[in-house]
C-alpha positions as CSV (number, residue, x, y, z in Angstrom):
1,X,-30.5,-24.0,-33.5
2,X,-26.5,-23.7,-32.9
3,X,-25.0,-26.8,-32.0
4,X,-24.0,-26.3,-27.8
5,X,-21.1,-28.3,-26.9
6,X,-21.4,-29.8,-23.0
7,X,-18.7,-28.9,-20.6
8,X,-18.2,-31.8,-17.8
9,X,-17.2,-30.8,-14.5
10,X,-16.6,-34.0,-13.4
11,X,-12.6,-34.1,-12.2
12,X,-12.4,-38.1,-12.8
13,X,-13.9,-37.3,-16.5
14,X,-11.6,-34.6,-17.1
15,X,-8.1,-35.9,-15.6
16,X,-5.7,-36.5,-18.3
17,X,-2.1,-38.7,-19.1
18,X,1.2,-37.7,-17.6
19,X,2.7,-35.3,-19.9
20,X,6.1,-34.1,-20.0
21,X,6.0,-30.7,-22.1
22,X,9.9,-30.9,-22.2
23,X,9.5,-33.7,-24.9
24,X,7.6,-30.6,-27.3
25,X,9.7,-28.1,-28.2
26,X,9.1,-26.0,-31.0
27,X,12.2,-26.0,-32.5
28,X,15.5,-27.2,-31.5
29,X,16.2,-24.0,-29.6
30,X,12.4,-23.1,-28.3
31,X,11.5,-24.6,-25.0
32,X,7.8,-25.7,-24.4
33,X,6.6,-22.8,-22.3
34,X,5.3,-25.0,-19.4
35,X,9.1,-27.2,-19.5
36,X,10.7,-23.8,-19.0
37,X,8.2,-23.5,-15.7
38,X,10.0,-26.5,-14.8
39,X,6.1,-28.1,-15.0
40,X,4.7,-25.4,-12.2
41,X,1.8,-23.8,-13.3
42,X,0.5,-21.8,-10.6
43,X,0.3,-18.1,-10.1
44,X,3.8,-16.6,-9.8
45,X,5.6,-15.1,-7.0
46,X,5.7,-12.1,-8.9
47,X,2.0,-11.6,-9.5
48,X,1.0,-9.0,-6.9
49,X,-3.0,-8.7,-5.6
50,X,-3.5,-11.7,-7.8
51,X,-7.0,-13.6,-8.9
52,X,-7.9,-16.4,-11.2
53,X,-11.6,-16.0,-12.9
54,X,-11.8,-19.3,-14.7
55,X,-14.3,-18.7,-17.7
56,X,-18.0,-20.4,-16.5
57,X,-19.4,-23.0,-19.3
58,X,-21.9,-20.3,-20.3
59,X,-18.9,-18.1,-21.2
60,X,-17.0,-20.8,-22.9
61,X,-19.9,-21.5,-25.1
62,X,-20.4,-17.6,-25.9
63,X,-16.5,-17.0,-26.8
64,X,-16.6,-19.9,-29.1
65,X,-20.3,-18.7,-30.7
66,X,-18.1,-15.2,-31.3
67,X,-15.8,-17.0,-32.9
68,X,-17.7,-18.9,-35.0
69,X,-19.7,-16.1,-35.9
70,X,-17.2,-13.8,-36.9
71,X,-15.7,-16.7,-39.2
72,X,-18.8,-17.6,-40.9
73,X,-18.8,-13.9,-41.3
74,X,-16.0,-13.5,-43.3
75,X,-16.3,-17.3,-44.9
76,X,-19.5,-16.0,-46.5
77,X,-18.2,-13.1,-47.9
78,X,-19.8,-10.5,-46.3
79,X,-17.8,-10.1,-43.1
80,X,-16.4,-7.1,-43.2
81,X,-14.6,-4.3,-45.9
82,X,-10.5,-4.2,-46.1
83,X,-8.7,-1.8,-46.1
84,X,-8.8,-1.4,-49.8
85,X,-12.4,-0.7,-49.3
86,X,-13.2,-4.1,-50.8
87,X,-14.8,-7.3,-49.0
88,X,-13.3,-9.8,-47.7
89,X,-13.6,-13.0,-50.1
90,X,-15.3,-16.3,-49.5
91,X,-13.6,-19.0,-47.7
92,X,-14.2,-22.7,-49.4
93,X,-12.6,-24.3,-46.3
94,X,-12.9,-22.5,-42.8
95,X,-13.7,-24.4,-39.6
96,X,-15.8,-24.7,-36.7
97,X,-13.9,-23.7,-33.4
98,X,-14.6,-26.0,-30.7
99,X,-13.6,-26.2,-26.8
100,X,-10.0,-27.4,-26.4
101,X,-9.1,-28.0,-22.4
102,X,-5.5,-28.7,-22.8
103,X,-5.3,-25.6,-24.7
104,X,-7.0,-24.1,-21.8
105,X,-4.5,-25.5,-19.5
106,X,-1.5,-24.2,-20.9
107,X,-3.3,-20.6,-21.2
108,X,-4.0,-20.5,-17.8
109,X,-0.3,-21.8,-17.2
110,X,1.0,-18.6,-18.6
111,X,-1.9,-16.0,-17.4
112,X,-0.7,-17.2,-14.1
113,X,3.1,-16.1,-14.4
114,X,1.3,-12.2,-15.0
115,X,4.1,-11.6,-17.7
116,X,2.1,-9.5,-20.6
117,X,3.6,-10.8,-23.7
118,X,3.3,-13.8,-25.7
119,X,4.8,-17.3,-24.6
120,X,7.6,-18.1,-27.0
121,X,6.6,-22.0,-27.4
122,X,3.1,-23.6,-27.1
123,X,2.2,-27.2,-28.5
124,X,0.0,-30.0,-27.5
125,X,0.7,-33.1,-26.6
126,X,-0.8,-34.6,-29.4
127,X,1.9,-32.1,-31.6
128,X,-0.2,-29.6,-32.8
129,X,1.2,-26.4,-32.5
130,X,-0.7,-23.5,-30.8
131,X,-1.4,-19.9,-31.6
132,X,-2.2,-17.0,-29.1
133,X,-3.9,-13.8,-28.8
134,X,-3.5,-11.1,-25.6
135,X,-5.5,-8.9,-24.1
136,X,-4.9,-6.2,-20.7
137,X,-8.3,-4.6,-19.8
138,X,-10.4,-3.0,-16.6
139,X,-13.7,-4.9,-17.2
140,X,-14.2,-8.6,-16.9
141,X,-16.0,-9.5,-19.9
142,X,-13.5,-10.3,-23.2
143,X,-16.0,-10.0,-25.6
144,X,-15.4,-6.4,-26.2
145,X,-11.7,-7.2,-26.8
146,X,-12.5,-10.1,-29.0
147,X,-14.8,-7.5,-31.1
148,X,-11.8,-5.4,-31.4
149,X,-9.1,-7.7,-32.5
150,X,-11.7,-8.7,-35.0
151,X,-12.3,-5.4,-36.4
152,X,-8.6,-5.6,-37.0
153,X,-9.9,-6.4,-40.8
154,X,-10.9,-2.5,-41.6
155,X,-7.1,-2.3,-41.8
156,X,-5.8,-5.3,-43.1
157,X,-5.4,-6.0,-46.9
158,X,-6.9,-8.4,-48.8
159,X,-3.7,-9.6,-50.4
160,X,-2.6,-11.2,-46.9
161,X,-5.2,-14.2,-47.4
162,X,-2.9,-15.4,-50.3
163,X,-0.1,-14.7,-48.8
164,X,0.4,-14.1,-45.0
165,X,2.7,-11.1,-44.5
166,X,2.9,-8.8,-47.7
167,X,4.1,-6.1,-46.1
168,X,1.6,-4.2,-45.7
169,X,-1.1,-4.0,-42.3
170,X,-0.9,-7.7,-41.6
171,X,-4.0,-7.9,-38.9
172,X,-2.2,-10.6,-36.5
173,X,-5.3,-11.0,-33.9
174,X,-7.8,-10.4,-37.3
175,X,-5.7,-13.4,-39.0
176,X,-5.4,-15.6,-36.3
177,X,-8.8,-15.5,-35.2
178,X,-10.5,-16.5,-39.4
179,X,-7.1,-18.8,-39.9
180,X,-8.9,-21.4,-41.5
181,X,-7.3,-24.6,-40.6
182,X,-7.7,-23.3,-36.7
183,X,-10.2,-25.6,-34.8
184,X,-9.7,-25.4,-31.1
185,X,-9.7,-23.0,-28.8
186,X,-9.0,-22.8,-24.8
187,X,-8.9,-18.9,-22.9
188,X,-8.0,-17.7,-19.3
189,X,-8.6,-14.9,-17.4
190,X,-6.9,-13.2,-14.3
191,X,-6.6,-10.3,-12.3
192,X,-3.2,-9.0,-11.3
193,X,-1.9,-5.3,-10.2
194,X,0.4,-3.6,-12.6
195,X,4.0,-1.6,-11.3
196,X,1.8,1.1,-10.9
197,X,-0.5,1.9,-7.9
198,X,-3.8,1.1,-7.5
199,X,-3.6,-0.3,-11.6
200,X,-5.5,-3.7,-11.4
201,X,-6.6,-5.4,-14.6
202,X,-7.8,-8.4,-16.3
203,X,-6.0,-10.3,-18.7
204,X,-7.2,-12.6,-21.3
205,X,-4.8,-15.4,-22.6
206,X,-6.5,-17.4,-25.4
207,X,-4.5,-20.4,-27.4
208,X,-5.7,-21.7,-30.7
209,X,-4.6,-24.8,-32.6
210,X,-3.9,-25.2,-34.9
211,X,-1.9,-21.9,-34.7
212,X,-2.4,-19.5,-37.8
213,X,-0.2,-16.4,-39.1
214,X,2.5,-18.5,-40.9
215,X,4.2,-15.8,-43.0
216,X,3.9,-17.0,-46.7
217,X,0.9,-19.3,-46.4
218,X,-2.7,-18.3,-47.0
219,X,-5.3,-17.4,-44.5
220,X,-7.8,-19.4,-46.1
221,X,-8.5,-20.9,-49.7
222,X,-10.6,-18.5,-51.7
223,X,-13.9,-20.6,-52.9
224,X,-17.7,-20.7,-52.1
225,X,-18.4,-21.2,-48.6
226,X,-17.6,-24.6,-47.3
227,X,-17.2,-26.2,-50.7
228,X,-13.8,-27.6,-50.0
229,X,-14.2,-29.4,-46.9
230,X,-11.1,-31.6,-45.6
231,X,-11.6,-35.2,-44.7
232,X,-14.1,-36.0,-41.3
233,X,-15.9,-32.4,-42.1
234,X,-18.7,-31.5,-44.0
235,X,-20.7,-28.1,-44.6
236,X,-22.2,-27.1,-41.1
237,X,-25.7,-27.4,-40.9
238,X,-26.4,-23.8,-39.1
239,X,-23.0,-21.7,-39.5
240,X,-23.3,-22.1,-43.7
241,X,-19.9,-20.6,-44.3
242,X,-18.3,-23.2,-42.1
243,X,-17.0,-26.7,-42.2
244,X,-18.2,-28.9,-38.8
245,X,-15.1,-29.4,-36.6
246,X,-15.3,-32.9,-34.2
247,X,-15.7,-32.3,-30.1
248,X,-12.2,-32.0,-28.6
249,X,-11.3,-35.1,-26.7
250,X,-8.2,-33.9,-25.3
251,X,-8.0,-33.6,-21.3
252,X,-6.4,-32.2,-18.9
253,X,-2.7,-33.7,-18.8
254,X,-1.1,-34.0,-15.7
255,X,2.0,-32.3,-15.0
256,X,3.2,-32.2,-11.1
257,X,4.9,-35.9,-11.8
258,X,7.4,-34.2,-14.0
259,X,7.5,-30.9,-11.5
260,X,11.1,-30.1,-10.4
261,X,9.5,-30.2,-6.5
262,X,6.7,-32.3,-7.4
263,X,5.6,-31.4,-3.2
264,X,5.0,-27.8,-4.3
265,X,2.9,-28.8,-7.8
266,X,-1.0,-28.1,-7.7
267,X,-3.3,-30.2,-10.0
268,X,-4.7,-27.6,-12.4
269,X,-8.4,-28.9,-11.5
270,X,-7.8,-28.2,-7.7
271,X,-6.4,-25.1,-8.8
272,X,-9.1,-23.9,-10.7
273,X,-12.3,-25.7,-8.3
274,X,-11.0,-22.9,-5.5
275,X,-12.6,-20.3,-7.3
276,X,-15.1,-22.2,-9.6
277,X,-18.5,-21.3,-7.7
278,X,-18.1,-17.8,-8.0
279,X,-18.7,-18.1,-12.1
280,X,-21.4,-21.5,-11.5
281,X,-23.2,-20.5,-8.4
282,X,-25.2,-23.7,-8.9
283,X,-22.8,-25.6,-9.9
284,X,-20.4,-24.4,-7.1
285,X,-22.7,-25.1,-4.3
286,X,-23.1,-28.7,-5.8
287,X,-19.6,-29.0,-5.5
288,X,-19.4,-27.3,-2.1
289,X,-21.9,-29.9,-0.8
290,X,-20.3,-33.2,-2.5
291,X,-17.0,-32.4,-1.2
292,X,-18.3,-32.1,2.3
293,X,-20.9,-35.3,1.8
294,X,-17.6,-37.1,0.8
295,X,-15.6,-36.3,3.6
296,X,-18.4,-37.0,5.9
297,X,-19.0,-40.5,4.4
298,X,-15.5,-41.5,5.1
299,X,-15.4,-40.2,8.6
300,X,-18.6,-42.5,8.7
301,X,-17.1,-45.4,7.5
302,X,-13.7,-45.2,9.1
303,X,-12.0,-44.2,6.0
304,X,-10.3,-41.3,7.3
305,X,-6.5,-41.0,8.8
306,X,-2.8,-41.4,8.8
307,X,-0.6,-44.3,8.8
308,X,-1.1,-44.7,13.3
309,X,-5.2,-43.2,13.4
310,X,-7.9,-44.0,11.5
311,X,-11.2,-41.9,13.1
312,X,-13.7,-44.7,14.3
313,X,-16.7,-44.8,12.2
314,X,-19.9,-43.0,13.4
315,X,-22.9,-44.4,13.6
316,X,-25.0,-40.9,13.4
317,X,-23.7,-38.8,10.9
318,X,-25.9,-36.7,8.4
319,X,-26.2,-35.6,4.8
320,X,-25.6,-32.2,4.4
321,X,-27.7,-30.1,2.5
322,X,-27.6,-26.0,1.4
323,X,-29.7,-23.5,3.2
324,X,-30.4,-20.2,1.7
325,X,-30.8,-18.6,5.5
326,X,-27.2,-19.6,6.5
327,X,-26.1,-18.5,2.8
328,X,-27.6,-15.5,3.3
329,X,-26.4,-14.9,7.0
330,X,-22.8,-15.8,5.2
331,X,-22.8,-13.3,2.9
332,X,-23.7,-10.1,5.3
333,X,-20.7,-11.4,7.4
334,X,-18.4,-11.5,4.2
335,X,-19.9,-8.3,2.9
C-alpha cells in the first residue's frame, strides 16, 4: 500500500511564525515575490470574475501520487523514450515528493495576483529555494496538465540529465518535475476571466523545493534505482525507484504583521476556509457547525463584545446541529 500523508485542518495546528519574506531575496537584486506584494496576498484588484478552488486533501494526495509515480517511472528506467528514441536512464538518487504548505502558501500568493507568468523570486523561510510550473486551462482537474508537462520527455534529450541545458530541447516542466533533489511540493488553483470576453479559466500554480533546472547541473545521478540514497533517506518500501522523503513540518507563516496596511491583510487560513467546504463537503459542514457552536458558546457565557458591551450570558442556548431538509431547502433557493 502507498504511504498516505494526513492533511490537518485544524487552524491552531497549522498557524505558523511571523515571517518577513523581505529578509529572502534571491539574489541581491531579486525581491522575494510575496516582499514585492508588500506581504498582501489576496486576490488582486486586477483579477476580474475571480475564484479560489483550494485543492481538497484527496487532491493533494493524488497530485503528489502523480508525482511520485511519474518519478519512480523514470528512476526505474523505464519511464518513458527520449527523443533520441532511447530510455530514459536509472536514477540512483531520486526522491519522494511530499506536501509542503508554505510552498502552498506562496503559490496561492501568486495565483491570486492572476498574472500568467512565473514569479521571479520564491524561497522559503527555512532558505530553500523554490521551483515552479504553470498551467491556464478550461477544466478543473490539473491532472491532465500534469500528464502533459510530463510527456515533455518524448522531446527532451537524454544528454540534459548530465548536464542541464545542452542546447538542445531542454523539457523545463519534464526536468523540474523528475529533478531529483526536489522533495516538496505545494499547488493552487483559481479561476479568473481573461481580457477577452466571456474567456474564464483555471490556473494551476505549483512550487517545488528544492527548485530544479540549474543550467550545468545534472537532473539526477545515473545509477540503479535508489542505490545512492542521501543521509535521513533510504530505498522506499513501495515506489522502488525512489528514496523516502520525511513529512514536511513547515506551516503556514504569518505574514499581515509585516503587511504595509496590516488593517487590509487577510490570514491565508481565513482566506482559504471561505471556500473550503465546497472541495470537503464533510469536512466543510464540520467546520460550518463549530464555527457557529463557538460563537454560540461565548454568547452563552458572556464572552462576546466590545470594549462598553459584553452580551449577558444566556441561560438556554442550544447546540446546533446539520439537517439535510434545511440543506436541501438551501440549495433549491441558491440553485
Amino acid at each position: 500500500m502507498i504511504t498516505a500523508h494526513l492533511f490537518l485542518a485544524d487552524a491552531a495546528s497549522e498557524k505558523g511564525p511571523d515571517v518577513n519574506y523581505c529578509n529572502f531575496p534571491c539574489r541581491i537584486s531579486h525581491m522575494h515575490t510575496i516582499c514585492k506584494l508588500k506581504h498582501r496576498c489576496e486576490a488582486s484588484l486586477r483579477c476580474k470574475r475571480f475564484k479560489n478552488l483550494p485543492f481538497s486533501n484527496k487532491e493533494k494526495q493524488k497530485i503528489m501520487h502523480t508525482h511520485n509515480s511519474f518519478r519512480n517511472r523514470i528512476a526505474l528506467g523505464r519511464g518513458c523514450k527520449s527523443m533520441e528514441g532511447r530510455w530514459f536512464p536509472a536514477a540512483a538518487s531520486m526522491r519522494e515528493l511530499v506536501w509542503d504548505r508554505e510552498l502552498e502558501f506562496q503559490a496561492q500568493c501568486w495565483a491570486n495576483q492572476c498574472i500568467m507568468k512565473h514569479d521571479t523570486c520564491r524561497r522559503k523561510y527555512d532558505g530553500q529555494y523554490a521551483g515552479q510550473i504553470l498551467a491556464s486551462v478550461r477544466h478543473e482537474s490539473i491532472f491532465p496538465a500534469l500528464r502533459l508537462f510530463f510527456n515533455e520527455c518524448k522531446n527532451t534529450s537524454v544528454a540534459n540529465i548530465d548536464w542541464y541545458g545542452t542546447g538542445k530541447e531542454w523539457g523545463s516542466h519534464f526536468a523540474q518535475m523528475v529533478y531529483w533533489n526536489t522533495t516538496q511540493i505545494g499547488c493552487a488553483r483559481v479561476i479568473y476571466e481573461l481580457a477577452l470576453p466571456s474567456s474564464r479559466r483555471v490556473t494551476f500554480v505549483c512550487n517545488y523545493a528544492w527548485a530544479g533546472n540549474w543550467v550545468g547541473e545534472p537532473i539526477y545521478i545515473r545509477g540503479s534505482p535508489a542505490s545512492q540514497c542521501p543521509a535521513h533517506s533510504k530505498p522506499h518500501r513501495e515506489l522502488k525507484g525512489l528514496c523516502t522523503t520525511n513529512p514536511s513540518k513547515s506551516k503556514i507563516p504569518n505574514i499581515c504583521k509585516f503587511a504595509k496596511d496590516k488593517k487590509k491583510c487577510i490570514p491565508y487560513l481565513a482566506m482559504v476556509k471561505r471556500v473550503r467546504f465546497h472541495r470537503d463537503r464533510q469536512e466543510g459542514k464540520r467546520y460550518i457547525l463549530n464555527e457557529h457552536n463557538e460563537l454560540r458558546n461565548k454568547v452563552a457565557l458572556g464572552q462576546l463584545g466590545n470594549t462598553r458591551i459584553i452580551c449577558p450570558q444566556a441561560s438556554n442556548m442550544r447546540e446546533i446541529i446539520w439537517d439535510e431538509e434545511l440543506e436541501f431547502f438551501a440549495q433549491c433557493w441558491i440553485n
